[in-house]
C-alpha positions as CSV (number, residue, x, y, z in Angstrom):
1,X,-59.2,5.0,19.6
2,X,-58.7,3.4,23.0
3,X,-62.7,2.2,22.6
4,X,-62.1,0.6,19.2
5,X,-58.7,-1.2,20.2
6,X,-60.8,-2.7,23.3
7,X,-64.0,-3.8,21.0
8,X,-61.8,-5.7,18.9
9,X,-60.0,-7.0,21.8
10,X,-63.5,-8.2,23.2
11,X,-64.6,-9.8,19.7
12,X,-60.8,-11.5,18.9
13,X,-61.3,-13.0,23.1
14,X,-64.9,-13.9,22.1
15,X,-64.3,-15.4,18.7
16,X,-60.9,-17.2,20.1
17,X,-63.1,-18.7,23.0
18,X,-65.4,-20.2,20.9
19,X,-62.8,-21.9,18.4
20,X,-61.8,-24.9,20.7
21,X,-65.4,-25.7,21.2
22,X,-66.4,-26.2,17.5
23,X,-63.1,-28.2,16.8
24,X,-63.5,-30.4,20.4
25,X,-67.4,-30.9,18.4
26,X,-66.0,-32.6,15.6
27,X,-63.9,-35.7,16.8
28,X,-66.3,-36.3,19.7
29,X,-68.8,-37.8,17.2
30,X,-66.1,-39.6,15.3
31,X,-64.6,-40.7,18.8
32,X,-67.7,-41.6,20.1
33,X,-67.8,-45.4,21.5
34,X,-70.4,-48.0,19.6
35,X,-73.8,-48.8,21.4
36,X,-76.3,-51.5,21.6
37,X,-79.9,-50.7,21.9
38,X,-83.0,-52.5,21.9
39,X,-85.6,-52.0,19.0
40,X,-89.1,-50.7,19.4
41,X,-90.4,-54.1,19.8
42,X,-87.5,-55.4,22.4
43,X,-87.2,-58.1,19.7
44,X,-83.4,-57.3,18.5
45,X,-80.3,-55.2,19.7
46,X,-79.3,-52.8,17.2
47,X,-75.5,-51.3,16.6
48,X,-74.9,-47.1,16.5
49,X,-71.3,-46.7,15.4
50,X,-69.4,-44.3,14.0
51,X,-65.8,-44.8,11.8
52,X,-63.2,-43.3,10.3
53,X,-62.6,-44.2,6.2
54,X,-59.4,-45.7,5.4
55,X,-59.2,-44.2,2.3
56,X,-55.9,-43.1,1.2
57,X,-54.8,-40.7,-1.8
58,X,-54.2,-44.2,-3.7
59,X,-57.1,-45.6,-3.2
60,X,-59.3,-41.9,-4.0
61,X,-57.3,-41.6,-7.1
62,X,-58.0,-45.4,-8.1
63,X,-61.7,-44.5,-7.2
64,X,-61.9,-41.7,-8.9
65,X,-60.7,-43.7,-12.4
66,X,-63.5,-46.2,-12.2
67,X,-61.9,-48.8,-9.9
68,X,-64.7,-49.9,-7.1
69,X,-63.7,-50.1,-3.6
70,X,-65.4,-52.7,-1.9
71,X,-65.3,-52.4,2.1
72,X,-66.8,-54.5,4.7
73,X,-68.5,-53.6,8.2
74,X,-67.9,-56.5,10.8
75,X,-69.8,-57.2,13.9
76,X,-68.8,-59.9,16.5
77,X,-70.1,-60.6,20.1
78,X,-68.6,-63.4,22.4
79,X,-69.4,-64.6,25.5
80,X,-66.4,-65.1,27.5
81,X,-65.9,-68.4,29.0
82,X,-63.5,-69.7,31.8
83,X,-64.0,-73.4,31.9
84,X,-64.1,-73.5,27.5
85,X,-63.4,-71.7,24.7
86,X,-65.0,-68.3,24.3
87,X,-68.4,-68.8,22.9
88,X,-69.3,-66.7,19.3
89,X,-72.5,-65.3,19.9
90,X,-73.3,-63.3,16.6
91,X,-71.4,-62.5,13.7
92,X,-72.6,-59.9,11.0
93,X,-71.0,-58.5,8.1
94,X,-72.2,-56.1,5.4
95,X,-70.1,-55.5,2.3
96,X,-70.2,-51.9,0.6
97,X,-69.3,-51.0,-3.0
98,X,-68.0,-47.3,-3.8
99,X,-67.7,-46.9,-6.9
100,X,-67.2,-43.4,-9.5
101,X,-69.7,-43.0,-12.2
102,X,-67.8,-40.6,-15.0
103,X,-70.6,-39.9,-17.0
104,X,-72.8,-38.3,-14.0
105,X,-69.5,-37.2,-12.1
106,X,-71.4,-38.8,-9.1
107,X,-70.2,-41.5,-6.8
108,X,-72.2,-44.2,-5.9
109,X,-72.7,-46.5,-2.6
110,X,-74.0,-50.0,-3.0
111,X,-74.7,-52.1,-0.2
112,X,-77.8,-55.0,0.7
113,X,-79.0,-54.5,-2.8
114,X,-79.6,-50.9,-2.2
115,X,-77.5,-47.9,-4.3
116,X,-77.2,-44.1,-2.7
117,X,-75.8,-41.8,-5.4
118,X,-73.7,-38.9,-4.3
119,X,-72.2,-35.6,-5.4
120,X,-69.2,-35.9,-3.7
121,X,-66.4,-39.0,-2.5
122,X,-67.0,-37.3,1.0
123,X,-70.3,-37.3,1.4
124,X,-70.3,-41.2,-0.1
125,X,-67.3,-42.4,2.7
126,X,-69.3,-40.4,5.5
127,X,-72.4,-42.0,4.8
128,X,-70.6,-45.3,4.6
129,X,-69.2,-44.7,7.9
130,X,-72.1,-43.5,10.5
131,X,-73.4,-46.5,11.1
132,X,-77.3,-46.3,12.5
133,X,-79.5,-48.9,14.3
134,X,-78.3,-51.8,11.9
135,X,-79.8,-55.1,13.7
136,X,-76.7,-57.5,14.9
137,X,-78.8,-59.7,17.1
138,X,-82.0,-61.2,18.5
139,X,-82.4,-60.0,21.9
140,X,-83.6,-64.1,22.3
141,X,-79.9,-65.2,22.0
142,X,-78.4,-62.9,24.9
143,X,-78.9,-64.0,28.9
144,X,-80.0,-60.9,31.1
145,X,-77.4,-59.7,33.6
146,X,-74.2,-61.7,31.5
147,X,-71.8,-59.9,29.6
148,X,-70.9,-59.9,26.1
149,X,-67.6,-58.5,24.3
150,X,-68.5,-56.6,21.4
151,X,-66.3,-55.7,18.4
152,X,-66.7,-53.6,15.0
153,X,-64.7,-52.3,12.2
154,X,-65.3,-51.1,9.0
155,X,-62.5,-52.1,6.7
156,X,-60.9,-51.7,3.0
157,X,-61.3,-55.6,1.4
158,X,-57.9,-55.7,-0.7
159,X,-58.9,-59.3,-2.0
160,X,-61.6,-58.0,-4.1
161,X,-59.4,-55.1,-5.8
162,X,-58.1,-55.9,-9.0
163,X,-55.0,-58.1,-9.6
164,X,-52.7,-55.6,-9.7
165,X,-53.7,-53.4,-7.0
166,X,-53.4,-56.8,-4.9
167,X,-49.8,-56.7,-5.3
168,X,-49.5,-53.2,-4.5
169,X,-51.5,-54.1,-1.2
170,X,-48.9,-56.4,-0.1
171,X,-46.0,-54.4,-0.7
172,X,-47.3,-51.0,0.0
173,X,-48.6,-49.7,3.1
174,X,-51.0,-46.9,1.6
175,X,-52.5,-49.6,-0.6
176,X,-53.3,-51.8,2.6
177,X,-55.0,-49.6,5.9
178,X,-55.3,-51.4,8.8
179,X,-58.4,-50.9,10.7
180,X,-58.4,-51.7,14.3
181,X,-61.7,-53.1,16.0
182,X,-63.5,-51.0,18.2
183,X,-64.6,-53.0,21.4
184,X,-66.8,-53.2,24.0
185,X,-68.2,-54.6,26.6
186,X,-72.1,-54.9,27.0
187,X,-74.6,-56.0,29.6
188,X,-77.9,-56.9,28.5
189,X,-80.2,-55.6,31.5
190,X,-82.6,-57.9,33.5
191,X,-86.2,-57.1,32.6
192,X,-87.9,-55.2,35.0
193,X,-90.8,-58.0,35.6
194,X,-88.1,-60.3,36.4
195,X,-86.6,-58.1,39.3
């Protein structure tokens, strides 16, 4: 008896101890800050980001009845300046269309002339939201050793929801999420052979 109470004991401590570890997993990805890298060829920087959907149960609901949802990833770097006004290195946009597809039951993901068709609205808004190696800016543009501010959000554009639902953006807050910018600051290194 004494040997079964202290197995179970054992597993419940081992079980418990391993909990916080997959949940601390999770929003460690989500959390994780953006990053510029070079390409294979050195020729571009490319943005790694990750984002969080601000897709409320109005907004699913609206989705789900055949209204598309149009948001829009924004990239910015700016050299800041002293002696002037900040200087606008690159600016980069790409606009994404969710929209729900009743005949198929499947939800599909437009974006750069491109459509992804998925079986689920989570699967479509995490896809949408794991930004991967997405080229911001020649590497030609950027001074070695001088550094850039760097922001990025993904946001919910109200202007092209239908009429109505552009009044309820003004008035209600679930039919308007804010997304804040996620910034940076980044350093492109000085090339070795110029050390």
């Amino acid at each position: 008896m004494i040997a079964r109470f202290a197995l179970a004991l054992a597993l419940a401590a081992t079980l418990w101890g391993q909990m916080p570890a997959a949940r601390a997993a999770e929003p460690a990805e989500s959390s994780a800050p953006p990053r510029l890298e070079l390409d294979a060829g050195g020729d571009s920087w490319m943005l790694s980001a990750q984002f969080e959907v601000p897709l409320t149960r109005p907004f699913e609901d609206a989705v789900r009845r055949g209204v598309p949802l149009y948001f829009v990833l924004e990239f910015e770097l700016i050299r800041p300046r002293w002696w002037w006004l900040d200087e606008r290195v690159a600016e980069r946009s790409i606009v994404y269309r969710l929209a729900y597809h009743a005949l198929t039951r499947q939800f599909r993901l437009g974006f750069d002339g491109l459509t992804q068709v998925f079986d689920s609205l989570d699967e479509a808004t995490r896809t949408m939201a794991s930004v991967r190696n997405w080229r911001v800016v020649d590497a030609s543009r950027l001074t070695p050793g001088t550094e850039y501010e760097a922001q990025v959000r993904l946001r919910l554009d109200t202007s092209q929801l239908p009429k109505p639902f552009q009044v309820n953006a003004i008035t209600n807050r679930d039919w308007n999420p804010q997304s804040e910018w996620k910034r940076f600051t980044f350093t492109p290194p000085t090339p070795k052979s110029a050390q």
